[in-house]
Backbone as CSV, one residue per row, in Angstrom:
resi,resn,N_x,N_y,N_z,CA_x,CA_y,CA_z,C_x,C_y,C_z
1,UNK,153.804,179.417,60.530,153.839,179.113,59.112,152.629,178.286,58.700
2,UNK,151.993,177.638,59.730,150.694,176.762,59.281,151.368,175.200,58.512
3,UNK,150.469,174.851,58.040,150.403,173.689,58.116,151.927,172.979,56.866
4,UNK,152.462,172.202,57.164,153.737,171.494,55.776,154.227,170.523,55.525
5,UNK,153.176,169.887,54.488,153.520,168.708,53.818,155.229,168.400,53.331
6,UNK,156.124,167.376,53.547,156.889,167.224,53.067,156.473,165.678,52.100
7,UNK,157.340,166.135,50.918,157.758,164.990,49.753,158.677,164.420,49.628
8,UNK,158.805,163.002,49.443,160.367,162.673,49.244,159.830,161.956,48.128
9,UNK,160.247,162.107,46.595,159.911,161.748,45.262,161.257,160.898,44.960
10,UNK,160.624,159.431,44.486,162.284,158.473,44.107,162.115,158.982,42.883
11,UNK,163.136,159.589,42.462,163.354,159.669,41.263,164.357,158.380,40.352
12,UNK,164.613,157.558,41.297,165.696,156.635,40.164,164.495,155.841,39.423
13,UNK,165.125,155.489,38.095,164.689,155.049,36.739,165.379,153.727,36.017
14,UNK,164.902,152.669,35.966,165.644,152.142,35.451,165.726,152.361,33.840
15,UNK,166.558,151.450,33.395,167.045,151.577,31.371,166.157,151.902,30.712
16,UNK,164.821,151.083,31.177,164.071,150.720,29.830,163.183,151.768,30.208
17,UNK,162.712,152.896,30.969,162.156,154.304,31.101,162.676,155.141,30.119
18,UNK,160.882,155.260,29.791,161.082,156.008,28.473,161.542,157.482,29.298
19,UNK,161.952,158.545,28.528,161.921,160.151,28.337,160.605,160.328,29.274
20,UNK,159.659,160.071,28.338,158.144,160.590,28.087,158.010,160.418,29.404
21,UNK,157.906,159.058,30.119,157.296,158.380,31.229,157.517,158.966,32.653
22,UNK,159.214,159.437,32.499,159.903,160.300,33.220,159.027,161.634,33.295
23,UNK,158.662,162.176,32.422,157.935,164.121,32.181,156.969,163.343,32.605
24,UNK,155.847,162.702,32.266,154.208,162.639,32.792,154.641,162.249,33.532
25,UNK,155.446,161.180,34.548,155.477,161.354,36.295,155.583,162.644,37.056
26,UNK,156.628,163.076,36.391,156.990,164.452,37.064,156.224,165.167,36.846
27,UNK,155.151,165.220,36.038,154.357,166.545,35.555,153.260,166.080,36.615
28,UNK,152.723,164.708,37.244,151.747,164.487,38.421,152.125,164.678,39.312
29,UNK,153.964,165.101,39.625,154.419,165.187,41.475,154.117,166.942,41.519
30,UNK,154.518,167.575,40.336,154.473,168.969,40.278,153.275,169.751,40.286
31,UNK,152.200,168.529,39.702,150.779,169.381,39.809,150.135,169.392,41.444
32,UNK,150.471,168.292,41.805,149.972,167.731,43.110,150.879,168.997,44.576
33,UNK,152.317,169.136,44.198,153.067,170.559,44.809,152.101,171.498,44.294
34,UNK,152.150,172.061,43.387,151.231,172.885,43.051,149.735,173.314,43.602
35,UNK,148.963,172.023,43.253,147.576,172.052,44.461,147.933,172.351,45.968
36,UNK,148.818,171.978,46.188,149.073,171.925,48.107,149.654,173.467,48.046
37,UNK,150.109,173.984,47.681,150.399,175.879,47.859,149.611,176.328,47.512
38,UNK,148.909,176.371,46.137,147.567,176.867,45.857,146.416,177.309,47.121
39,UNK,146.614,175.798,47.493,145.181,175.966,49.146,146.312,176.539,49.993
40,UNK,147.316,176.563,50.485,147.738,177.495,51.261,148.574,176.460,52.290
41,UNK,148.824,174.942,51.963,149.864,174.654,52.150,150.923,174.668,52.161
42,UNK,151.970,174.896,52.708,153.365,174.917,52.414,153.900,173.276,52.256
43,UNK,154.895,173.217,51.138,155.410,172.087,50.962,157.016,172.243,51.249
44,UNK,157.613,170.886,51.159,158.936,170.589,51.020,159.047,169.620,50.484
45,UNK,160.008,169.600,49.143,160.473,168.577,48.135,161.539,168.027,48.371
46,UNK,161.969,166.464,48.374,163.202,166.479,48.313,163.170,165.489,47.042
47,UNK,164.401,165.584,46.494,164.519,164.078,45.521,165.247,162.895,46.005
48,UNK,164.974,161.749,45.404,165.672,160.740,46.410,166.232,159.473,45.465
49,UNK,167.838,159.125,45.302,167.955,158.299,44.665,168.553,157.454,45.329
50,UNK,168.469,156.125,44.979,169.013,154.902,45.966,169.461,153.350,45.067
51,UNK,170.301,153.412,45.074,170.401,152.433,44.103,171.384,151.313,44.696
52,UNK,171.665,150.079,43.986,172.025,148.562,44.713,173.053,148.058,43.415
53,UNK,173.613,147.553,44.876,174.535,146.849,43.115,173.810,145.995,42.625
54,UNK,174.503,144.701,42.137,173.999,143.526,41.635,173.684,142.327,42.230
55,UNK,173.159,141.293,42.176,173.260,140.143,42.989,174.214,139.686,43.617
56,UNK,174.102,139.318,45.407,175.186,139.045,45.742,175.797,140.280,46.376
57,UNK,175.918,141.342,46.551,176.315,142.545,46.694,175.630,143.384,47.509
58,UNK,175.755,143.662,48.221,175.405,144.438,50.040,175.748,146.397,49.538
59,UNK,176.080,146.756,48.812,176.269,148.032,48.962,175.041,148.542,48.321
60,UNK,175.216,149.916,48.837,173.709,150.678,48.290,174.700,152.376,48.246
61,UNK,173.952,153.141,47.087,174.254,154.740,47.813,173.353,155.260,47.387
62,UNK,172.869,156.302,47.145,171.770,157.205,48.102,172.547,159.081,47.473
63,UNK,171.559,159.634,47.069,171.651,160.952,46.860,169.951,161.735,47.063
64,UNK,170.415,162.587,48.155,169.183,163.287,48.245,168.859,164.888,48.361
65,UNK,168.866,165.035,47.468,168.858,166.596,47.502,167.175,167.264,47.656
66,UNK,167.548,168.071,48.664,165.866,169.308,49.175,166.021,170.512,48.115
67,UNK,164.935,170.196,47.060,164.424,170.550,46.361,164.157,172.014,46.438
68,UNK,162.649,172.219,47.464,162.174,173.001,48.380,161.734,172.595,49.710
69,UNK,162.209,174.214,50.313,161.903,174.023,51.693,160.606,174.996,52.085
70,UNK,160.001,174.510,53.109,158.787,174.916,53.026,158.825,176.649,53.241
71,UNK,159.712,177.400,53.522,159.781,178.709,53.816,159.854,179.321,52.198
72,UNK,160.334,178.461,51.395,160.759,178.816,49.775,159.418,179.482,49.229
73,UNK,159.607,180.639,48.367,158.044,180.383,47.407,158.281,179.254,46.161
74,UNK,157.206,179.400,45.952,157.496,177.700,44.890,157.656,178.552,43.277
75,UNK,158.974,177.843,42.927,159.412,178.006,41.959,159.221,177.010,40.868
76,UNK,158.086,177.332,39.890,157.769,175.783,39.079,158.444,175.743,37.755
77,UNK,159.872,176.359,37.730,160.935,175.879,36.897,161.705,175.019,37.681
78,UNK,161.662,174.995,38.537,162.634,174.802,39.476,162.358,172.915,39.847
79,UNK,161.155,173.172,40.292,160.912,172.087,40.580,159.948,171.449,39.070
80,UNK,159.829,171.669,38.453,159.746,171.008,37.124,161.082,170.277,36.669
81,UNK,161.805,171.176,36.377,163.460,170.698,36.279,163.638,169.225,36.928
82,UNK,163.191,169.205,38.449,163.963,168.703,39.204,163.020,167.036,39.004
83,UNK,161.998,167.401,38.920,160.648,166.339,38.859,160.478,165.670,37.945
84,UNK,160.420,166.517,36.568,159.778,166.260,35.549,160.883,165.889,34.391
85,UNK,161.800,166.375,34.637,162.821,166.609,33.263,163.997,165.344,33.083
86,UNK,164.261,164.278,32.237,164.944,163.449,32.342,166.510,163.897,32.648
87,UNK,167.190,165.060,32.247,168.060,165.189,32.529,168.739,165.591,33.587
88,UNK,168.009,165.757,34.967,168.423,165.981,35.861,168.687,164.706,36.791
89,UNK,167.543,163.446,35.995,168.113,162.377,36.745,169.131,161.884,36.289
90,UNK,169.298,161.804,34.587,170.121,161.030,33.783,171.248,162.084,33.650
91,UNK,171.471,163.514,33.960,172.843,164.031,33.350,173.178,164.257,35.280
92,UNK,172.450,165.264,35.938,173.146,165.050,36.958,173.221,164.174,38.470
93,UNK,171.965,163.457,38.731,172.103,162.513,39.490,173.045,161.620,38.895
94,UNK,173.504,160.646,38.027,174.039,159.462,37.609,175.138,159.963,37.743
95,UNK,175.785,161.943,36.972,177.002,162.102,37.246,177.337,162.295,38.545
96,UNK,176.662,162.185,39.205,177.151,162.631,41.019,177.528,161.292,41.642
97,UNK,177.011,160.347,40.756,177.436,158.887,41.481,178.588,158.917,40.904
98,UNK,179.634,158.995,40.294,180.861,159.140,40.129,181.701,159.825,41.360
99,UNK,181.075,160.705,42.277,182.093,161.162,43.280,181.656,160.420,44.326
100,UNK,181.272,159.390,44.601,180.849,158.646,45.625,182.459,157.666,45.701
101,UNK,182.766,157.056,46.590,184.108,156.432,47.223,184.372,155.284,46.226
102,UNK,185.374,155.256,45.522,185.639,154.057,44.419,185.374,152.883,44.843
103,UNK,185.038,152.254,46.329,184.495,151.274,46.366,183.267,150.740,46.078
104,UNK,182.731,151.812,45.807,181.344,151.585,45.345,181.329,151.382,43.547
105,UNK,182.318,151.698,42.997,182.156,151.847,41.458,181.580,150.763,40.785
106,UNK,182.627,149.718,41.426,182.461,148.218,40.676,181.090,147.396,40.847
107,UNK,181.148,146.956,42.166,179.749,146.857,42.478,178.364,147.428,42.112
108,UNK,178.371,148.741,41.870,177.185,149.517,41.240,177.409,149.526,39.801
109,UNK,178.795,149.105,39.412,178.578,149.536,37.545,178.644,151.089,37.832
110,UNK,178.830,151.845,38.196,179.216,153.170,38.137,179.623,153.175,36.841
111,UNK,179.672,154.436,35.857,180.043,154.591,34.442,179.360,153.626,33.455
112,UNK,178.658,152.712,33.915,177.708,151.467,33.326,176.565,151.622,33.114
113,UNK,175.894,150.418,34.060,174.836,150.538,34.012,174.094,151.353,35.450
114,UNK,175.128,151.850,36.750,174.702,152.639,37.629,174.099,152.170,38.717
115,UNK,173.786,150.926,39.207,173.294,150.216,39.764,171.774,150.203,39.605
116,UNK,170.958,149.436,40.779,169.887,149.013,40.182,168.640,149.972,41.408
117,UNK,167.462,150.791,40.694,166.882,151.709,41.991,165.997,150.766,42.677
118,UNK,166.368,151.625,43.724,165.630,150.707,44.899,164.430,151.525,45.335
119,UNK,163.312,150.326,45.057,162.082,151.026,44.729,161.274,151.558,46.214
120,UNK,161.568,150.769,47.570,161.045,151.345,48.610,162.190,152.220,49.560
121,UNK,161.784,153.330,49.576,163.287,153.973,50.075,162.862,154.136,51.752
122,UNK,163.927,154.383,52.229,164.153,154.679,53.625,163.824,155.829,54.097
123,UNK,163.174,155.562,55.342,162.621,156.869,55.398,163.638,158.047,56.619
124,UNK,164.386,157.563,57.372,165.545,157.946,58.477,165.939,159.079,58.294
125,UNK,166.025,159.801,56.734,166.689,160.970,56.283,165.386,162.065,56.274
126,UNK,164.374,161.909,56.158,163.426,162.601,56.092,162.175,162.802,57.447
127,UNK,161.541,164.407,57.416,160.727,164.486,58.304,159.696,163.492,58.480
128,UNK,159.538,163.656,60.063,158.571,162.394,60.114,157.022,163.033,59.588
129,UNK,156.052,161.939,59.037,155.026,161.485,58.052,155.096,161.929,56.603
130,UNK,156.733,162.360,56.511,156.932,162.431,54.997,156.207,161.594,54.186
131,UNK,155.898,162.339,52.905,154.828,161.089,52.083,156.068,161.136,50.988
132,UNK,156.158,159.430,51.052,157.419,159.030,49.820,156.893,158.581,48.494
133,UNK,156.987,159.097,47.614,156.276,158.723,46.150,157.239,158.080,45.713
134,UNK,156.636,156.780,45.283,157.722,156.078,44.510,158.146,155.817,43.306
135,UNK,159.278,155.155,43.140,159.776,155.360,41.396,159.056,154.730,40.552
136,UNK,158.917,154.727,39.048,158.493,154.414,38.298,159.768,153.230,37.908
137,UNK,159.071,151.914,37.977,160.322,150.410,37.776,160.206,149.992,36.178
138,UNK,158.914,150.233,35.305,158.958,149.252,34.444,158.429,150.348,33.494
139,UNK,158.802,150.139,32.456,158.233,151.140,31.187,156.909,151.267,31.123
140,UNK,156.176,149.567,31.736,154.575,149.636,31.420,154.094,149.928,33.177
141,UNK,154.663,150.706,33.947,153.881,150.987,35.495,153.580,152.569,34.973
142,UNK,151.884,152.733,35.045,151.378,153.765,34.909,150.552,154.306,36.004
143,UNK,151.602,154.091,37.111,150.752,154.587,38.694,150.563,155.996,38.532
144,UNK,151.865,157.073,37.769,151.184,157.875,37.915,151.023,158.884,36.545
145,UNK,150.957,158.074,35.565,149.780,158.940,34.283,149.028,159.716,34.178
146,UNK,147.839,159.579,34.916,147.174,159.995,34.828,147.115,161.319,36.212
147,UNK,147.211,162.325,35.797,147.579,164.086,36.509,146.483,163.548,37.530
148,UNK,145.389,164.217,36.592,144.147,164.400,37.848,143.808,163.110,39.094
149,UNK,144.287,161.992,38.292,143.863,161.315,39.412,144.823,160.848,40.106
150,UNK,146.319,161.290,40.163,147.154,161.245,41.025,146.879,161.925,41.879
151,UNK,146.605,163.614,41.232,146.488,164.700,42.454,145.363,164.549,43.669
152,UNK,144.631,163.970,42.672,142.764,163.896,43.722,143.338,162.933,44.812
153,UNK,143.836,161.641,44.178,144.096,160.667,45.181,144.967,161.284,46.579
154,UNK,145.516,161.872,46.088,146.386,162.012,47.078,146.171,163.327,48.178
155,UNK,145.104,164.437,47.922,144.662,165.511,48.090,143.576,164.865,49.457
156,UNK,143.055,163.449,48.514,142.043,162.983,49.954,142.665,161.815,50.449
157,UNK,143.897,161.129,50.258,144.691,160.827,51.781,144.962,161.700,52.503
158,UNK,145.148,162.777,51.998,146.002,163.592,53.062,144.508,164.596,53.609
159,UNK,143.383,164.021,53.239,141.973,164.271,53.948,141.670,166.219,53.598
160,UNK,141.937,166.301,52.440,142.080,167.660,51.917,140.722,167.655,50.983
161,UNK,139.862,166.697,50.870,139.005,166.772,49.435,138.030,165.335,49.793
């Protein structure tokens, strides 16, 4: 199969994330998938949410769904949807934390405020030298705004450019 980058993209968001901020992140994880199949990389996406209760409070849960797998052809509704689009974090990640074990409800604010994302995630669930992109924390973090120079940056870590 040659060579395959895997992604693990945090998608959790806190309140004050705009819509907008949500689509131009996702629109730099999708261009950057995009460049890596283009040259003839194969990728694998996963999404990754992780969130904490409140102060004082030891629980965490975790939803991670594989996006794409590197055998997939790349589907860029698919993973637009999944990247780019607020409602897949806000209608169905947040509703999936509802089937998680009622001990977790209270502590996370489940039906609330959802607990709080946890911005460096774990890497145990994912292939090893997965590259983990991380969440966007504050309305004003514009790590990744700007398309082109997310993609470049990251095209020559991974010593492609």
């Amino acid at each position: 199969m040659g060579r395959v980058i895997s992604l693990a993209v945090n998608i959790g968001a806190s309140y004050d994330i705009s819509a907008m901020d949500m689509i131009e992140r996702g629109k730099s994880i999708v261009a950057l998938v995009y460049a890596l199949e283009r040259i003839g990389i194969r990728t694998e996406v996963f999404t990754d949410s992780q969130s904490k209760g409140s102060k004082g409070t030891s629980e965490t849960i975790r939803q991670v769904v594989k996006v794409k797998d590197a055998a997939d052809a790349l589907d860029p509704a698919m993973i637009m949807f999944t990247l780019a689009h607020p409602a897949f974090y806000r209608g169905l990640v947040m509703a999936s934390k509802h089937e998680h074990p009622r001990r977790f409800h209270k502590p996370l604010k489940i039906g609330n405020t959802y607990g709080y994302p946890i911005d460096r995630l774990s890497n145990e669930v994912f292939p090893n030298e997965c590259i983990i992109l991380k969440t966007v924390m504050r309305s004003d973090d514009r790590n990744v705004s700007d398309v082109e120079a997310f993609v470049v940056s990251h095209l020559k870590d991974l010593g492609l450019i």
